[in-house]
Jmol script that loads the backbone (N, CA, C; Angstrom):
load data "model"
ATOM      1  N   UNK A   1      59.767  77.215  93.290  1.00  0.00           N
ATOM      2  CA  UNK A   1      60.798  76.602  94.100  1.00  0.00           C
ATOM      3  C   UNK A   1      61.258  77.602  95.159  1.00  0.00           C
ATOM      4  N   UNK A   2      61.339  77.181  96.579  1.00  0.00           N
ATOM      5  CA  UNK A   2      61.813  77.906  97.434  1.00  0.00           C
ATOM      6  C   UNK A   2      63.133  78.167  97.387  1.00  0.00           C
ATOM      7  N   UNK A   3      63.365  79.517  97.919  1.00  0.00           N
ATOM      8  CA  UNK A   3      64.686  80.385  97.628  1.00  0.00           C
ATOM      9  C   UNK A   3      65.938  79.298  98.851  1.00  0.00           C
ATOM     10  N   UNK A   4      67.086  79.046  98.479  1.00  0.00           N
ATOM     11  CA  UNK A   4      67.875  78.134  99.196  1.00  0.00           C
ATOM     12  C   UNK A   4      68.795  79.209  99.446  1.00  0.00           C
ATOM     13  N   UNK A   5      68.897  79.044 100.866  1.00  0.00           N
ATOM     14  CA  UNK A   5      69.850  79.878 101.921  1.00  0.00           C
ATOM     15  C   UNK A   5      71.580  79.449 101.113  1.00  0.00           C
ATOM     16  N   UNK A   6      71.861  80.336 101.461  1.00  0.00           N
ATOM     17  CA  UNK A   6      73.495  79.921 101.490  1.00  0.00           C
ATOM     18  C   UNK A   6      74.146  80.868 102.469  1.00  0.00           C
ATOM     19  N   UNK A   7      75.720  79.729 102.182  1.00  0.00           N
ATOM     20  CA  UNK A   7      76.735  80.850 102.946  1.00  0.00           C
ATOM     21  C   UNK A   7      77.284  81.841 102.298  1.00  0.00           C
ATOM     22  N   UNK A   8      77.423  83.258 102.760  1.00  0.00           N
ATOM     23  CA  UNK A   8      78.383  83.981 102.028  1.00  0.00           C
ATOM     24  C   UNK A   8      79.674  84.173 102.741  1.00  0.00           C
ATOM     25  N   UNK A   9      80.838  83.780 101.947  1.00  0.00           N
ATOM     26  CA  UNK A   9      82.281  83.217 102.370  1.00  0.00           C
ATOM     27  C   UNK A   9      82.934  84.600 101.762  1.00  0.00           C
ATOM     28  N   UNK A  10      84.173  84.465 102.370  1.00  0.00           N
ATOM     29  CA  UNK A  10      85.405  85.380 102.085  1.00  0.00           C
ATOM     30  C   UNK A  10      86.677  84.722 102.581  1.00  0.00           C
ATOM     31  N   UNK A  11      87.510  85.165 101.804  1.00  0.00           N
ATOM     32  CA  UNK A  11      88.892  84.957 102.417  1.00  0.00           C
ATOM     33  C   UNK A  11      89.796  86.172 102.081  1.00  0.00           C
ATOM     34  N   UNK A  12      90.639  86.248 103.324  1.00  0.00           N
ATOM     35  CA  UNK A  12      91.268  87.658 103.659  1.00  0.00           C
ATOM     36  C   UNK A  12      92.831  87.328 103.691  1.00  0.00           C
ATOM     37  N   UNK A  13      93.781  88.031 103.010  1.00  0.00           N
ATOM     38  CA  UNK A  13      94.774  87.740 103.205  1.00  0.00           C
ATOM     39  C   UNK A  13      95.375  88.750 104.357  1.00  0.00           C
ATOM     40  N   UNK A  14      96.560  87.698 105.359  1.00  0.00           N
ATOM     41  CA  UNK A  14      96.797  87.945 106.757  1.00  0.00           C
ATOM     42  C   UNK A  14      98.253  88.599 106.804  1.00  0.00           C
ATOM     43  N   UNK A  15      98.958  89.144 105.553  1.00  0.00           N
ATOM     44  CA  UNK A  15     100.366  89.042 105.079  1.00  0.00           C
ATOM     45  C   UNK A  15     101.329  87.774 105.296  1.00  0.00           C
ATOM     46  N   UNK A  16     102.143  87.999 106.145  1.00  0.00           N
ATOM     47  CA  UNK A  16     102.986  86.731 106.635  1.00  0.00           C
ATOM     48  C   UNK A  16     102.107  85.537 107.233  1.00  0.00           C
ATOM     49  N   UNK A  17     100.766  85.870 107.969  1.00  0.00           N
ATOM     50  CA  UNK A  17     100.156  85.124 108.891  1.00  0.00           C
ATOM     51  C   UNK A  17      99.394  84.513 108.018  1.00  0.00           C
ATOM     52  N   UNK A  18      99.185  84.476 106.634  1.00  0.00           N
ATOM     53  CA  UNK A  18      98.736  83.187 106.018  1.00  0.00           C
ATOM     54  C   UNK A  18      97.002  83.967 105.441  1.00  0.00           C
ATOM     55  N   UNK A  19      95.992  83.080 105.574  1.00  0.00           N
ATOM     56  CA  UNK A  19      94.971  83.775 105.448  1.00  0.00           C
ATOM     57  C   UNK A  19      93.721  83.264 106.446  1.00  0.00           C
ATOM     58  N   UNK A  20      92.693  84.291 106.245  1.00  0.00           N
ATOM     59  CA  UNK A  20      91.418  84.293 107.620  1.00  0.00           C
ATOM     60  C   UNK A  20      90.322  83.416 106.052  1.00  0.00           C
ATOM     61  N   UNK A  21      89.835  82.333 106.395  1.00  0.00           N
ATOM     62  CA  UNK A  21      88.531  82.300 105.852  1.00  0.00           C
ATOM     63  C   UNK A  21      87.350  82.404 107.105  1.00  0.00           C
ATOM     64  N   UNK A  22      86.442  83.107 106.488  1.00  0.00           N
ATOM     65  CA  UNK A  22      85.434  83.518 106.656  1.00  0.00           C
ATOM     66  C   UNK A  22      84.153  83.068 106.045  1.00  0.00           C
ATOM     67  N   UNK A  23      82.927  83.131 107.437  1.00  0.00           N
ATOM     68  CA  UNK A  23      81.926  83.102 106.305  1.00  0.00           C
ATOM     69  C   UNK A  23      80.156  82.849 107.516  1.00  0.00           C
ATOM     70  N   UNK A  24      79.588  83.717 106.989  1.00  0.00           N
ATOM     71  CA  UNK A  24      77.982  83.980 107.692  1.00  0.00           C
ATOM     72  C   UNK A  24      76.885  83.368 107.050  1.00  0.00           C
ATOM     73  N   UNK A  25      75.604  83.060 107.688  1.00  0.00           N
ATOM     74  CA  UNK A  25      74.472  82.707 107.006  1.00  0.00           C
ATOM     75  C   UNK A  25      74.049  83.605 106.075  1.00  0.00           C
ATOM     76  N   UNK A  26      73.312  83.404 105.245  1.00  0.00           N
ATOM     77  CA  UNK A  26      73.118  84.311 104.260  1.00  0.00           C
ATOM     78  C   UNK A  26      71.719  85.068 104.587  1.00  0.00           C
ATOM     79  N   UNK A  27      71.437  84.445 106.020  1.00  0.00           N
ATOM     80  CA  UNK A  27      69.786  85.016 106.596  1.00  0.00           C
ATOM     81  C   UNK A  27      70.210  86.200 108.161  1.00  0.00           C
ATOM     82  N   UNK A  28      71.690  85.905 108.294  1.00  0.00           N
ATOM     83  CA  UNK A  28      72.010  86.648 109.111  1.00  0.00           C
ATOM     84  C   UNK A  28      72.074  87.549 109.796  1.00  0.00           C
ATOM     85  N   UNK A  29      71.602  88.103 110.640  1.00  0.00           N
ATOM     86  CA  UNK A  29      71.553  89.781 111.020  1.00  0.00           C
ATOM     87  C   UNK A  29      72.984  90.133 110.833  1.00  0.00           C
ATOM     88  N   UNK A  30      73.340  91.738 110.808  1.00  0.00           N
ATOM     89  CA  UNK A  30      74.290  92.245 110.245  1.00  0.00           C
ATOM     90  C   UNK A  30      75.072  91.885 111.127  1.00  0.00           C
ATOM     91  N   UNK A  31      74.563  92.366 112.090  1.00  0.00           N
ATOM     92  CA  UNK A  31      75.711  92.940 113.385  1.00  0.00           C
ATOM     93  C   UNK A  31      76.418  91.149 114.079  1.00  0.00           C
ATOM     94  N   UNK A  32      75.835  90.219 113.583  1.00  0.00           N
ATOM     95  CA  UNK A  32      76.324  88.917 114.336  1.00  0.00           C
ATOM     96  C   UNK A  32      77.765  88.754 113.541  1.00  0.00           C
ATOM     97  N   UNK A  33      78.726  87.837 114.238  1.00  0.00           N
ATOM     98  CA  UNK A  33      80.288  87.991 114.163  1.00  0.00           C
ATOM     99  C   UNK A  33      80.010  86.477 112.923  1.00  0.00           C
ATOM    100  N   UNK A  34      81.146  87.183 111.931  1.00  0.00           N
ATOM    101  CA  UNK A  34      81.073  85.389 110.945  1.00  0.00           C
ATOM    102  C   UNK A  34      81.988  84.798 112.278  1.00  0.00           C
ATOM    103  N   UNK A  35      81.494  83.435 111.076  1.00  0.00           N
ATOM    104  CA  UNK A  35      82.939  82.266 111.606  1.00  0.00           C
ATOM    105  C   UNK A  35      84.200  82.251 110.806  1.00  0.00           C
ATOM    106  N   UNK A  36      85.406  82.165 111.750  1.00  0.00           N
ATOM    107  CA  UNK A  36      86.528  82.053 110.675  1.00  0.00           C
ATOM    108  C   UNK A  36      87.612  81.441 111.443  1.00  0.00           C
ATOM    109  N   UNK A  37      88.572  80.591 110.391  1.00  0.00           N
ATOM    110  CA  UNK A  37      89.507  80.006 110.901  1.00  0.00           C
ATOM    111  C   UNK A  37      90.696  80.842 110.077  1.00  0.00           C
ATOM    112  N   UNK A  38      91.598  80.604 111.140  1.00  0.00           N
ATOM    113  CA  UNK A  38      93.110  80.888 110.306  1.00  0.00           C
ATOM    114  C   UNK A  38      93.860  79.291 109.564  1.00  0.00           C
ATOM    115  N   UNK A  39      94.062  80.127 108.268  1.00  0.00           N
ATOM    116  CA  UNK A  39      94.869  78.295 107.242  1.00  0.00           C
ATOM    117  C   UNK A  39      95.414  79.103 106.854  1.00  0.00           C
ATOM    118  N   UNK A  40      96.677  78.631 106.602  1.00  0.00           N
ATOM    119  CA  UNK A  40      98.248  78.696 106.157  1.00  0.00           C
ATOM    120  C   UNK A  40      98.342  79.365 104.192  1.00  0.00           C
ATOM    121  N   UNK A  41      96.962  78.435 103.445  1.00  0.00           N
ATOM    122  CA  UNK A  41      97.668  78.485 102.113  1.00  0.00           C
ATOM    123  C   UNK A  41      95.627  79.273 101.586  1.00  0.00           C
ATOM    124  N   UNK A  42      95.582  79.921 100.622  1.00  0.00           N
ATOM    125  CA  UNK A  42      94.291  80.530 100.129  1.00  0.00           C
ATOM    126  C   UNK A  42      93.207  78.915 100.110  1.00  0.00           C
ATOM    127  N   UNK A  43      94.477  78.172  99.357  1.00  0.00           N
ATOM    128  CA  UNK A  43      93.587  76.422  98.911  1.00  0.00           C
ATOM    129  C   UNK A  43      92.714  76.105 100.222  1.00  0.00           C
ATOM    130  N   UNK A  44      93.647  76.219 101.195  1.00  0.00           N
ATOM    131  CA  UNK A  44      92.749  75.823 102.724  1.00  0.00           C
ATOM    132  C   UNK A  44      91.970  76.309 103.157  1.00  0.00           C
ATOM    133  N   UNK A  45      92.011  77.599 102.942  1.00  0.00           N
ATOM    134  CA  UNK A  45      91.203  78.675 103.104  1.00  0.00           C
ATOM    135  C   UNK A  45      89.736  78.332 102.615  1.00  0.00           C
ATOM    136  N   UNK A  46      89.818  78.150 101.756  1.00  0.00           N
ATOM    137  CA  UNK A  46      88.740  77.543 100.533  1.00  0.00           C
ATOM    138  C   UNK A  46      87.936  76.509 100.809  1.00  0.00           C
ATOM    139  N   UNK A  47      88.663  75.571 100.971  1.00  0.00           N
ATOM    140  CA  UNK A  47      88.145  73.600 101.490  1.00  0.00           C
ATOM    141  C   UNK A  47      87.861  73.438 103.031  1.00  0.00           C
ATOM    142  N   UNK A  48      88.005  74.974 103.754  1.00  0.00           N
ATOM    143  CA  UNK A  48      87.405  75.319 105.054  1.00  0.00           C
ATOM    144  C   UNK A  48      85.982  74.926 104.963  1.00  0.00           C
ATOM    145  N   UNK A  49      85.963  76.371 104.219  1.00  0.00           N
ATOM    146  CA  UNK A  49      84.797  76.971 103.943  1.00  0.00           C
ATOM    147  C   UNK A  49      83.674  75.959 103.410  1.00  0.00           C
ATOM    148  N   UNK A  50      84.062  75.389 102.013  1.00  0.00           N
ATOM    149  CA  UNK A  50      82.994  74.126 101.497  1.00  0.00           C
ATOM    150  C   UNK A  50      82.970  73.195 102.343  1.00  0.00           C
ATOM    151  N   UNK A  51      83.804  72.815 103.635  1.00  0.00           N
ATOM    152  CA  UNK A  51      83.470  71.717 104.191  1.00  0.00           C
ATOM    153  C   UNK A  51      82.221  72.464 105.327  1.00  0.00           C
ATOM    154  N   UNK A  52      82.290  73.562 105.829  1.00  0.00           N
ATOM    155  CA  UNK A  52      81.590  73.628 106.752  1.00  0.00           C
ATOM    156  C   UNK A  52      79.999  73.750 106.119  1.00  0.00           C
ATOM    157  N   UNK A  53      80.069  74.131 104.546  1.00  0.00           N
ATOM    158  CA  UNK A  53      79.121  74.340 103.787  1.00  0.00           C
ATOM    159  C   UNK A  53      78.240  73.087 103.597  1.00  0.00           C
ATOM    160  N   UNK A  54      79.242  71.601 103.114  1.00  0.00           N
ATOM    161  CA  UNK A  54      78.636  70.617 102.888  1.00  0.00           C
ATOM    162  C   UNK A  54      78.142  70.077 103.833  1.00  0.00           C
ATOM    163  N   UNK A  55      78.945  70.110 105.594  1.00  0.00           N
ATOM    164  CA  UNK A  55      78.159  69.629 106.248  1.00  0.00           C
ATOM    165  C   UNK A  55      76.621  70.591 106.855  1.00  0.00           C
ATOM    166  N   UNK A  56      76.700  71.390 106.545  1.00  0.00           N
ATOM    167  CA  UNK A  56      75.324  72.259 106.806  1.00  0.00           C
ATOM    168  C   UNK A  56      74.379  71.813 105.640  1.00  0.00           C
ATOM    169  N   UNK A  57      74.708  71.496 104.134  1.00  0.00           N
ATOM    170  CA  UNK A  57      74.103  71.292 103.264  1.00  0.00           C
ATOM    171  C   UNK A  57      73.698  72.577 102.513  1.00  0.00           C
ATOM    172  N   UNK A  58      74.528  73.607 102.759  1.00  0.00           N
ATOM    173  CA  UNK A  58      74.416  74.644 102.280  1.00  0.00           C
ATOM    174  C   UNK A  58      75.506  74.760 100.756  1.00  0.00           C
ATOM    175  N   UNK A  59      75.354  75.920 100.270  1.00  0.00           N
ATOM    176  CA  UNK A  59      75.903  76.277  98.856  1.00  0.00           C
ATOM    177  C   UNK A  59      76.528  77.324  99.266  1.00  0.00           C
ATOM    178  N   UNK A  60      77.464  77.758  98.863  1.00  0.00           N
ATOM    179  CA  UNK A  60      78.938  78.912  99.423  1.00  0.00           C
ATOM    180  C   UNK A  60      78.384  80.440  98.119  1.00  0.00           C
ATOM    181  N   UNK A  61      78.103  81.229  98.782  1.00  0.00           N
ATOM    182  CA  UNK A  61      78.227  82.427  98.006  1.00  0.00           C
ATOM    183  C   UNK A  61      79.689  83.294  98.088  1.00  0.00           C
ATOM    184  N   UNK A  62      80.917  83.203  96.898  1.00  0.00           N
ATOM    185  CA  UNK A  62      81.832  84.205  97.442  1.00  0.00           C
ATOM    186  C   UNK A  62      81.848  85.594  97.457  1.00  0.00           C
ATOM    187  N   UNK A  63      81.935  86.334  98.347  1.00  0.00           N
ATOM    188  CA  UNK A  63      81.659  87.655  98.311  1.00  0.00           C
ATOM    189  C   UNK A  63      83.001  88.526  98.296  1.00  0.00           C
ATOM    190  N   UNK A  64      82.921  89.760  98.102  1.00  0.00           N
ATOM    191  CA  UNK A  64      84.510  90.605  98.217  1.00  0.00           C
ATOM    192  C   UNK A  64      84.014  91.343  99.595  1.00  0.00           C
ATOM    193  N   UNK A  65      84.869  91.344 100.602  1.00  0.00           N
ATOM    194  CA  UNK A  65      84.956  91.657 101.648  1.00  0.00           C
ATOM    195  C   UNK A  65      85.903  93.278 101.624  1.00  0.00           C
ATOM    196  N   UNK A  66      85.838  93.895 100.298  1.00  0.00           N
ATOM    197  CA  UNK A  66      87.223  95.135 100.471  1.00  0.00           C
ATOM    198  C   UNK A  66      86.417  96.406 101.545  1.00  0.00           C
ATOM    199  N   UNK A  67      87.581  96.924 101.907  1.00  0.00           N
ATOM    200  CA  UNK A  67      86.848  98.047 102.779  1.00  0.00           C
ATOM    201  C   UNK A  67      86.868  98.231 103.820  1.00  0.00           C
TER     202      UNK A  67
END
end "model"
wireframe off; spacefill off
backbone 0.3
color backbone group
């Protein structure tokens, strides 16, 4: 079975400004910029992310972004 791409997602907390989800192809070159929106609550943050996933038809890898 062929290996299935995914996204690898993050979400960053913004302090007062809520939080950044994030998130790149998983075939990506390094240096290309993710996509990310700013949402208010982590939940949104989240249901960003799987929506942009489902409509690609992709599967969400979460990753830790510390550092």
């Amino acid at each position: 079975m062929p290996h299935r791409r995914k996204l690898l997602a993050w979400i960053e907390p913004q302090g007062d400004e809520g939080f950044l989800a994030a998130f790149v192809g998983e075939g990506a070159a390094s240096a290309r910029q993710p996509a990310t929106h700013h949402c208010t609550s982590e939940d949104e943050a989240r249901r960003w992310v799987e929506q942009r996933a489902a409509a690609l038809d992709l599967e969400v890898e979460w990753i830790s972004r510390s550092g």
